[in-house]
N, C-alpha and C positions, 0 to 999 in steps of 0.2 A: 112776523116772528123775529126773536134776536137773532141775526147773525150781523158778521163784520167779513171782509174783504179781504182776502188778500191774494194781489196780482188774478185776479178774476174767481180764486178758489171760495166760495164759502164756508162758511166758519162757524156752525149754531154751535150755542151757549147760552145759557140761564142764568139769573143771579137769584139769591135765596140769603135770608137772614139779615143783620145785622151787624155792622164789630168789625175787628182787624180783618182784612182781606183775605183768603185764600183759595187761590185757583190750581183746580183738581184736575189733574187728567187720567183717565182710566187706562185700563190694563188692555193687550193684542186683542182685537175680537167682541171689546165690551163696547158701553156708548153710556152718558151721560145719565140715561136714564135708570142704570143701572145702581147708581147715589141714590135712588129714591128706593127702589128696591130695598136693597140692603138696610137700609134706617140709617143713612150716614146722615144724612138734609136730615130727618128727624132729628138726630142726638148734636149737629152740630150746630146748626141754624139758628138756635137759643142764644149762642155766644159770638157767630161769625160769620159774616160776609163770604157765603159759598159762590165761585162764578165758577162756573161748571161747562165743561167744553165736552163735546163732540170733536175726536180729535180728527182731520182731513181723511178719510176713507171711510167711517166710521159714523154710526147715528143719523142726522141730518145735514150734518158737512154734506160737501162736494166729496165724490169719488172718482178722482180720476184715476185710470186702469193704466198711468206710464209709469215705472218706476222712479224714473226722472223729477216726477210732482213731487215725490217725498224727500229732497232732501232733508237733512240735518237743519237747516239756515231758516226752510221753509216752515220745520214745523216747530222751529223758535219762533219763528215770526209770526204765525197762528196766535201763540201765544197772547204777545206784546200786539198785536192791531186790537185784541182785543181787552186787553190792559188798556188801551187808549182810547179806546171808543168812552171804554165806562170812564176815562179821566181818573185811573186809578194810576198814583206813578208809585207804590210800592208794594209789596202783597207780599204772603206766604207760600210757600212754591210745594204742592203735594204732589208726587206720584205714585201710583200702584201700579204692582208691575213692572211691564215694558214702560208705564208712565214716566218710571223711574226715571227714564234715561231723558225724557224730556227735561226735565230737575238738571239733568249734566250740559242738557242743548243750551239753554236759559242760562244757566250759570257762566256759559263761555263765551256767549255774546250781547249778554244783558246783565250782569253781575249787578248794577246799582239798583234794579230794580226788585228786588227783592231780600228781605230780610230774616228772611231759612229756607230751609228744605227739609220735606220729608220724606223718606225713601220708604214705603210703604211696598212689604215683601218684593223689593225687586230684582226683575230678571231685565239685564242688561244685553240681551240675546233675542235675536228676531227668531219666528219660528223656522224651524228647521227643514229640509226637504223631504222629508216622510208629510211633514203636514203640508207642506205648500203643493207637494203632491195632487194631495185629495182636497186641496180647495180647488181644482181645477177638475174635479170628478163631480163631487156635488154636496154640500150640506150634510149632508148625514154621514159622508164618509170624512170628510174636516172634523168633526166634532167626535167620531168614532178614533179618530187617530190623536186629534186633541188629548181625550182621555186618557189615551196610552203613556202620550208624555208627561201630562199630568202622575197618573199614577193610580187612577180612581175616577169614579162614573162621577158624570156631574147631575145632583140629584134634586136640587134647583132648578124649577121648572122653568120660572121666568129668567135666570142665567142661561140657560139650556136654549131656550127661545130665542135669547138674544144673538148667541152663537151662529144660531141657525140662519135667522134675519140677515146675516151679514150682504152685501156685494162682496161675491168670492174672488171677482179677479180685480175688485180695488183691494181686496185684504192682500190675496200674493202679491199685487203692485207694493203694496206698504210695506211688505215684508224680504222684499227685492230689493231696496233701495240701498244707498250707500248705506256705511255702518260706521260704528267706531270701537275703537278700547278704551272703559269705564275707567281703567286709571289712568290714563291718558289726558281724562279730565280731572281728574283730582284736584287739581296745583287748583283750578278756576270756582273751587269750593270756600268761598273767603266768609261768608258768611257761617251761624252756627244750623246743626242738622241731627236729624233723625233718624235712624235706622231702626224699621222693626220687621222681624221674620219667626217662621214657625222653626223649630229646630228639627223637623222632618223634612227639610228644604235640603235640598244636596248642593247648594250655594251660600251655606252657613260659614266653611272656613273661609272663604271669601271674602264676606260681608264681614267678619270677625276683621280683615287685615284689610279692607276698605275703612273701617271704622277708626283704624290707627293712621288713616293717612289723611285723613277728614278734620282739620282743626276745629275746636268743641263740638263733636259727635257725642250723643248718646248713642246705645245701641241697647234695644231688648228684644230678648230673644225667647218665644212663648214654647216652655215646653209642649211635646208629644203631640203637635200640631204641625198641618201641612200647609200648603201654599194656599191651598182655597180656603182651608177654615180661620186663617189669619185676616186673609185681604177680602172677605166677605161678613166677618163678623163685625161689624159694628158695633156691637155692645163692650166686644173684648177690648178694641182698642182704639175707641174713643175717649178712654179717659188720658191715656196714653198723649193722644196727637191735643187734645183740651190743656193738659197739664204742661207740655212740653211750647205749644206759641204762648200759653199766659204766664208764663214765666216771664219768656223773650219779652214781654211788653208792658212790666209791672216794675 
C-alpha cells in the first residue's frame, strides 16, 4: 500500500490522473476516501495529477492518541515526505475545510513548493468542546453534536459512515493540538489562490477580508448554500478549482 514516513508516523495517500499536480487534504473527520465518494477523482482526474492524503489521525495514516503528534511542522511535513517520495518538487496546494489550514501550514514552511492554493469552504478552527466532548462518549454522540454545529443532519450515508469510522480519541488528539491565527499566516501566502464558500457559512465576512489580504485571490461565493452542500458537491465546484489552476498554467 502507498504510504511514506514520517519520524515513524505513516502517511497513506493515492495518486490518480494525470497533469499539473495537486494535493488534497480533507476536511476534520473525513479521510481520502471520501474524493471518491463525492465525484471529485471522477470530475478532476481527466485533467490532474490528484495525490490524495489521509491526513495523520484520519483514514489509513497512523493515529496517534498524544496531542503532541499533531503539531503544526508535523502535519506540514506529512505533506512534503510525500511530495518527495512521488519526486514531485511543485504542486497545487487544495484544502477543504480544516484542510484549509494545512494550505496556511505549507505555505509557511514550504512556500517554493507550491504554485497556489485553494481554500475550499474553509474553517480555520479545530472543533470545539461540545464535540470533543462526545468524541470521548462514543460515535453517535460526535456526529449527533457534529450536526448541531453544522447546523443540519448529515444525510450522506457514506459521509455519515465515515464520521462514524473515525479513531475518536486520535480525532480529539488532532483536535487538542497546538493552533494558530489564520492571519497570522497571511504575509506567507506569496503565491496566487482561491477562496470558495457557501454564503450560509457564518465565516463569510471573514473570508471576504482574508480575501483582501491574500495577494491575487479570487474569491466566490455560492449563493443560499451551506458548508456541506459547497465542499461536498463536486459538480458545483469543479468547474470552479478546473478553471482557476488552468489558467495559473497556460
Amino acid at each position: 500500500m502507498p504510504y511514506t514516513i514520517n519520524n515513524e508516523i505513516k502517511i497513506y495517500f493515492e495518486v490518480v490522473g494525470h497533469g499539473e499536480p495537486i494535493i488534497m487534504h480533507h476536511g476534520n473527520g473525513n479521510c481520502l476516501k471520501d474524493w471518491y465518494t463525492l465525484g471529485f477523482v471522477d470530475k478532476l482526474s481527466k485533467d490532474f495529477q490528484l495525490i490524495l492524503i489521509d491526513s495523520r489521525g484520519h483514514g489509513k495514516s497512523d493515529k496517534p492518541h498524544n496531542p503532541l503528534s499533531y503539531s503544526i511542522k508535523n502535519r506540514a511535513d506529512d505533506s512534503i515526505c510525500v511530495l518527495n517520495q512521488l519526486n514531485i518538487k511543485k504542486a497545487h496546494c487544495f484544502g477543504a475545510s480544516i484542510g484549509a489550514s494545512t494550505c496556511m501550514f505549507l505555505a509557511k514552511y514550504y512556500p517554493n513548493r507550491f504554485n497556489s492554493y485553494i481554500f475550499a469552504t474553509p474553517y480555520f478552527t479545530q472543533f470545539n468542546n461540545d464535540i470533543k466532548k462526545a468524541l470521548l462518549k462514543n460515535p453517535i454522540a460526535y456526529v449527533k453534536e457534529l450536526e448541531k454545529s453544522l447546523g443540519h443532519k448529515i444525510t450522506n450515508k457514506e459521509m455519515r459512515q465515515t464520521f462514524l469510522d473515525n479513531d475518536a480519541i486520535a480525532l480529539w488528539a488532532a483536535n487538542s493540538s497546538e493552533w494558530f491565527d489564520y492571519l497570522d499566516y497571511c504575509k506567507y501566502i506569496k503565491s496566487p489562490s482561491l477562496i470558495y464558500a457557501g454564503s450560509k457559512e457564518k465565516s463569510v465576512p471573514y473570508l471576504l477580508e482574508l480575501s483582501k489580504n491574500l495577494p491575487n485571490n479570487k474569491i466566490h461565493i455560492f449563493p443560499n448554500l451551506n458548508h456541506a452542500q459547497v465542499y461536498w458537491s463536486s459538480k458545483l465546484v469543479t468547474p470552479i478549482i478546473n478553471d482557476f489552476v488552468k489558467n495559473l498554467t497556460q
